[in-house]
C-alpha positions in Angstrom: 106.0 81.7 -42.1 109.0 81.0 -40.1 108.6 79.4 -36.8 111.0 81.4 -34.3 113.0 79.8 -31.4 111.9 80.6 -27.9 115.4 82.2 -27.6 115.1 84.5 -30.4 111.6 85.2 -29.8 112.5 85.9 -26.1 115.4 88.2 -27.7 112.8 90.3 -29.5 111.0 91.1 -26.4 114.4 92.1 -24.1 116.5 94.2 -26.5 113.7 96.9 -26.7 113.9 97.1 -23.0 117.6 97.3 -22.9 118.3 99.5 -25.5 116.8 102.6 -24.0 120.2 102.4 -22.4 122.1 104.4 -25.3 119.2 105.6 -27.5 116.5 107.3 -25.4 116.5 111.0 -25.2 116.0 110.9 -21.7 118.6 107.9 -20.9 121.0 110.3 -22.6 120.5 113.2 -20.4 121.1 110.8 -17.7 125.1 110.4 -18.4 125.0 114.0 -19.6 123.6 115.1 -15.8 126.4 113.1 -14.1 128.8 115.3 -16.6 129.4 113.1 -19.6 128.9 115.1 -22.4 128.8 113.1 -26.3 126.9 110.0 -26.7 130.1 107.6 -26.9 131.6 108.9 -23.2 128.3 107.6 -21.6 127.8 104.6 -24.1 131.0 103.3 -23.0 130.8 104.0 -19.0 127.5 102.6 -19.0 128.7 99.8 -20.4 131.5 98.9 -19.1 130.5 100.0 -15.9 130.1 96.6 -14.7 133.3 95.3 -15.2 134.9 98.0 -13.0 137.3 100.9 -13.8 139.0 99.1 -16.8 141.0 100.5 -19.3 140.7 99.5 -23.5 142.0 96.2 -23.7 139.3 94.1 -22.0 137.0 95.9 -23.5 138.4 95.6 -27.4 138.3 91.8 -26.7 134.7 92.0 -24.8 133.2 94.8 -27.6 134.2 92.4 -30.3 133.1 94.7 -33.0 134.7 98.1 -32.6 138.1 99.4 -33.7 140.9 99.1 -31.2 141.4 102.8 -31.4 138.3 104.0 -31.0 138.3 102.1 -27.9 141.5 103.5 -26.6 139.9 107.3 -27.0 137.6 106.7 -24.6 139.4 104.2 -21.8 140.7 105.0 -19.5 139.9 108.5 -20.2 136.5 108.2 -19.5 137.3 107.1 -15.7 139.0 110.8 -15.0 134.9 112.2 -15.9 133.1 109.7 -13.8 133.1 106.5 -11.3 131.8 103.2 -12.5 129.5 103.6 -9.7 127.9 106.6 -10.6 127.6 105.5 -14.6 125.9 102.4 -13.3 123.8 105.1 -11.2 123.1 107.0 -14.2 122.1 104.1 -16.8 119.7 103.0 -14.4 118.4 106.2 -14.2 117.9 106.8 -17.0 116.1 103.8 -18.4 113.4 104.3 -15.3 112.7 108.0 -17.0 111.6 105.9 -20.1 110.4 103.0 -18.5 107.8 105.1 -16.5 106.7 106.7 -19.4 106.0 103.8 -22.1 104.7 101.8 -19.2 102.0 103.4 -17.6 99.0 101.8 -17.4 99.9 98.3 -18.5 99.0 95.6 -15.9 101.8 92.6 -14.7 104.8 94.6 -14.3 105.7 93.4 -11.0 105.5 89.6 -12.5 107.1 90.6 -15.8 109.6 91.5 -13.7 110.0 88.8 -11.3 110.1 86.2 -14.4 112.8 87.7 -15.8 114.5 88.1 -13.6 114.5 84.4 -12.4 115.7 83.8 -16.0 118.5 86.6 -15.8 119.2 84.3 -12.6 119.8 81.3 -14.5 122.6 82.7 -16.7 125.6 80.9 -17.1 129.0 83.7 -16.4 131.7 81.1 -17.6 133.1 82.6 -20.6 130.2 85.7 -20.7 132.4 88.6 -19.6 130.0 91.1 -20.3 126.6 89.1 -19.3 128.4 88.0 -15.8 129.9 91.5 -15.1 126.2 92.5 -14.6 124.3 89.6 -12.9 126.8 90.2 -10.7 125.8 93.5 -9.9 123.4 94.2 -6.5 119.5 94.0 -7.7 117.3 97.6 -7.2 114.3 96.9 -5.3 111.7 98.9 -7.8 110.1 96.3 -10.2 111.0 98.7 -13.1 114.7 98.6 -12.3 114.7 94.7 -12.2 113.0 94.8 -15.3 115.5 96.3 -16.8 118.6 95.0 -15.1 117.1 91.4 -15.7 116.8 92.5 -19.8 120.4 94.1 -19.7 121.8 90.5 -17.8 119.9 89.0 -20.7 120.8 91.2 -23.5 124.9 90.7 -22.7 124.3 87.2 -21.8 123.3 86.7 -25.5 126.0 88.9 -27.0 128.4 87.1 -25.4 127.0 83.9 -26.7 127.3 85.3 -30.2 130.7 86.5 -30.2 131.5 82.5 -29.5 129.7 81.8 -32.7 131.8 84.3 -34.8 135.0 83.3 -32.8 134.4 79.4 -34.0 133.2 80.6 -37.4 136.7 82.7 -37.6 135.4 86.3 -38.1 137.7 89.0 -36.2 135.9 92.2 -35.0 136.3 94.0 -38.4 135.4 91.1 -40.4 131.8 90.7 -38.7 131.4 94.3 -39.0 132.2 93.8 -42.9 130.3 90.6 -43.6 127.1 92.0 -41.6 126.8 95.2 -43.9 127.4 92.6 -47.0 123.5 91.0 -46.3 122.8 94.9 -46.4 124.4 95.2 -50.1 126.7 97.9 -48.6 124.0 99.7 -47.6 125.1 100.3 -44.1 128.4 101.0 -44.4 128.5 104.5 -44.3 127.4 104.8 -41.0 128.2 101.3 -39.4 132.0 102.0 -40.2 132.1 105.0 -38.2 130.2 104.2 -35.4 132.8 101.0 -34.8 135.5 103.2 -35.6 137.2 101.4 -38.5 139.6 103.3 -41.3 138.9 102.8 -44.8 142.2 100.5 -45.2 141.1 98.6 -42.4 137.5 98.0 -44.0 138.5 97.3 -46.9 141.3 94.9 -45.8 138.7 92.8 -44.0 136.8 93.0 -47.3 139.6 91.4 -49.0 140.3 88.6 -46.6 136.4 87.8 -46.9 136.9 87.3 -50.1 139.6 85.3 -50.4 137.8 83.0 -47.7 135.1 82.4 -50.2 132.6 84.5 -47.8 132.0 87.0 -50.1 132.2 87.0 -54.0 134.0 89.9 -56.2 131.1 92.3 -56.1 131.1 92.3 -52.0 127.6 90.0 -51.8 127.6 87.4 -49.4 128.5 83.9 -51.2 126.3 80.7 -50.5 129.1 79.6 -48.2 128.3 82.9 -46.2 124.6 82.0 -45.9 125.1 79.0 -44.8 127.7 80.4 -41.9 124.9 83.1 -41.1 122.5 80.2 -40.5 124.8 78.6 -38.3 126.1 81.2 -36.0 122.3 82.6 -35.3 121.9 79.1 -34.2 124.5 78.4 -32.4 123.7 82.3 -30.7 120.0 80.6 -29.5 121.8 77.6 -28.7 123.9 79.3 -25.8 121.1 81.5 -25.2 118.7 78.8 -24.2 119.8 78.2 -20.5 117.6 80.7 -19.0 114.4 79.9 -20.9 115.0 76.1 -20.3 115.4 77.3 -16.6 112.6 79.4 -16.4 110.1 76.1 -18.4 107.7 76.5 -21.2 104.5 77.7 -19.0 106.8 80.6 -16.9 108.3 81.8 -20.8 105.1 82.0 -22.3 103.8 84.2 -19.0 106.9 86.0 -19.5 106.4 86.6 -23.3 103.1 87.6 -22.7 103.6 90.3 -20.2 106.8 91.6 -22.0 105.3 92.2 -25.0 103.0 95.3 -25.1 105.9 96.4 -22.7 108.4 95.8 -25.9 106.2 97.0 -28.1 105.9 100.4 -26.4 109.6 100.5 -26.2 110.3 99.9 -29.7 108.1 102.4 -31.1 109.8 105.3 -28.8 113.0 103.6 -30.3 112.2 103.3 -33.8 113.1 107.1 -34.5 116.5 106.9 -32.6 118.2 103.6 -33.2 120.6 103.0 -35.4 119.2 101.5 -39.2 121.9 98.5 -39.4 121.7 97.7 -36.0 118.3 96.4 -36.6 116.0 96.9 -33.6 114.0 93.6 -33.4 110.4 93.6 -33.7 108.6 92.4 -30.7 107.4 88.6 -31.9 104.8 86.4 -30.4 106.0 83.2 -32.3 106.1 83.7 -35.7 108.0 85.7 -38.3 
């Protein structure tokens, strides 16, 4: 047994919350009601909601991980179908619709809420375009909607952190796309390609310079060099995660923790037929993995 960090425990509890966002059924009819029809026009105006009505080059560097031209299809285009304030109107929307569901009945909400949200408070926004975009955003008043604005401050917060880690490790968008499906054995390419919008040459180019960089070996597998980078990044991720739990203390975490997880746990099982296999929904954890 693997002892888990707070941060990554914390993590495991969040992301469920969060990623009703794009997943959902019902958060999907949301963006389709306020007239975005196909999953990637509202995936991207929720998204980048936040940051305003901003077209594809922000967002390519923000994104990290999907192809430059997939980005360009849907900004600024997606701005001509609907506001940034009424996408931010919609995602919220459409989370509560799930929320209110796989929530009834469990007790704490209210403080489940109010602790993460102090932590989402406690985020740092220097170089966290994405995780400062939305703490900067007015907070609803119903507990439900903090709950879920507090995991989706969180959630960025995080991601932002880790595309420092592959920045300093020296993996380009393509190349962590690439070197993730690798600790799959290829398995996920076939649909993780596509979904970041990356060409065959441009795949397999970013194969090739893995390669050469000694990350991967001549059958594609990661290399004990690439282990040992894997290691490092997912630490350096909790590392620059940590502010808010150390923030928040030990007693308030483990409160938190304990309210968010039959909340999580609920949320992943009405997730685990919809999200994507190589994105790899976390389990909800209590400490141990």
């Amino acid at each position: 047994m693997t002892e888990l960090s707070t941060e990554r425990r914390m993590w495991s509890l969040f992301e469920p919350v969060h990623g009703v966002t794009y997943f959902a059924p019902q958060a999907l009819r949301a963006f389709e009601e306020a007239g975005l029809r196909g999953f990637w026009r509202g995936y991207f105006a929720g998204r980048c909601a936040p940051l305003g009505a901003v077209a594809a080059g922000p967002v390519i560097g923000a994104f990290y991980g999907f192809a430059p031209a997939m980005v360009h299809r849907a900004l600024p285009d997606v701005w001509t179908r609907i506001t940034p304030e009424a996408a931010l109107a919609a995602r919220l929307a459409g989370a509560r619709r799930v929320l209110e569901v796989a929530t009834a009945g469990l007790p704490g909400l209210e403080e489940a809420a109010g602790l993460l949200r102090t932590a989402a408070q406690a985020t740092e926004p220097h170089g966290r375009v994405l995780g400062a975009a939305n703490a900067a955003l007015p907070w609803p008043d119903e507990p439900l909607d903090v709950l879920w604005q507090a995991s989706t401050i969180l959630r960025e917060h995080r991601g932002d952190g880790h595309i420092a880690a592959l920045l300093v490790e020296g993996l380009d968008g393509c190349e962590s796309m690439v070197w993730r499906d690798a600790f799959t054995g290829g398995a996920a390419r076939a649909t993780a390609q596509p979904a970041r919008g990356w060409t065959d040459e441009e795949w397999d180019a970013a194969r090739g310079r893995l390669h050469q960089r000694g990350y991967l070996d001549g059958e594609g597998s990661p290399t004990e060099k690439s282990q040992w980078a894997y290691r490092t990044i997912e630490e350096t991720t909790d590392q620059l995660a940590a502010g808010p739990w150390q923030a928040l203390g030990p007693e308030a975490t483990e409160r938190c923790a304990a309210l968010l997880t039959p909340i999580a746990t609920r949320m992943a099982e009405q997730l685990a037929k919809f999200y994507p296999v190589w994105l790899q929904l976390p389990t909800p954890a209590r400490d141990a993995s």
